[in-house]
C-alpha positions in Angstrom: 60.7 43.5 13.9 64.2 42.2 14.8 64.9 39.3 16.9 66.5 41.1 19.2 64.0 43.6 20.1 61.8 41.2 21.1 64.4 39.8 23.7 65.0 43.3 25.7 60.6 43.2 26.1 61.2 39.6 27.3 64.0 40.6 29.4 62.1 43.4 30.3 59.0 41.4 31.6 61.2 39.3 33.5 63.1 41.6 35.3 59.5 43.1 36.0 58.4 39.7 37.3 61.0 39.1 39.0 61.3 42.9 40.7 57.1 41.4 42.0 58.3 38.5 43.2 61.0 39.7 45.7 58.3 42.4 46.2 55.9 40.0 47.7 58.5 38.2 49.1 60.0 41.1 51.3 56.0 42.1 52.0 55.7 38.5 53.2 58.5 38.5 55.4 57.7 41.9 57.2 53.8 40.7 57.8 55.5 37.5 59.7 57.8 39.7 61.5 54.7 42.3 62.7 52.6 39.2 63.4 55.5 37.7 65.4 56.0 40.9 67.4 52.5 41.4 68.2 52.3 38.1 69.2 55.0 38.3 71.8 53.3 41.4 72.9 50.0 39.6 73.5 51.7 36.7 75.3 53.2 39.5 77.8 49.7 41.1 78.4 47.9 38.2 78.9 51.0 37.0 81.5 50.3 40.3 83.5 46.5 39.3 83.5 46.9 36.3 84.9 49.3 36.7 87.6 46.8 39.7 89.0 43.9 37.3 88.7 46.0 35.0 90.5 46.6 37.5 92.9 43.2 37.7 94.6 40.4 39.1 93.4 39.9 42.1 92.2 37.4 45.1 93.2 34.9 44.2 91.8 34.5 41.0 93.0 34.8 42.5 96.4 32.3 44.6 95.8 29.5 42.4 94.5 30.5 39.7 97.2 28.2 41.1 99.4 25.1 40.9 97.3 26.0 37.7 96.1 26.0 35.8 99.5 22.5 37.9 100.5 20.8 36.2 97.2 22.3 32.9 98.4 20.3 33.6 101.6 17.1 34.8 99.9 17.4 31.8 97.6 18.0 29.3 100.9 15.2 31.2 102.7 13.0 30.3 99.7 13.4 27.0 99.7 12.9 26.1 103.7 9.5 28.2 102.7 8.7 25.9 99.8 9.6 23.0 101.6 7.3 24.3 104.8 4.5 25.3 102.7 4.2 23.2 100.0 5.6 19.7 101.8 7.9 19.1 98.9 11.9 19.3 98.4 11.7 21.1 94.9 9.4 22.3 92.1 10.5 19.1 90.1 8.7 16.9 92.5 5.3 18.8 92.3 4.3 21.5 90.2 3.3 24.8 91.7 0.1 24.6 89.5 -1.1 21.1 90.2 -0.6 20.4 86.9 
């Protein structure tokens, strides 16, 4: 083997090497750029989201506001019962079983 066979496989490698390296290095720098643009698209989503919750509230809401004010009756209506029945302000006072 000549010495100067051996320095075209070294050259070789490091060409290789360095053909990985800028590789990864381009692969690196598109990841950060798809990252970045997702991230701005994110930002924009979660903008819109917030000014329409900030607009009111939506359907739903509506919807269920309704049954939510009848089980804050029922629940009111419980407790003057208690109260009347029982003689006491809350179940922390005195146990329903005596116990």
């Amino acid at each position: 083997m000549s010495a100067g066979s051996g320095s075209g496989a070294a050259g070789a490698a490091g060409t290789a090497t360095s053909a990985l390296c800028l590789l990864l290095s381009l692969t690196a720098v598109a990841v950060c750029l798809l990252l970045g643009a997702k991230t701005a698209e994110l930002q924009g989503r979660l903008a819109a989201l917030e000014e329409r919750g900030a607009a009111g509230p939506g359907p739903l809401l509506d919807a269920l506001q309704p049954r939510v004010e009848q089980l804050f009756r029922e629940i009111k209506e419980f407790e003057v019962w208690t109260k009347a029945t029982f003689g006491y302000k809350n179940k922390r006072e005195k146990n329903l079983t005596g116990f």
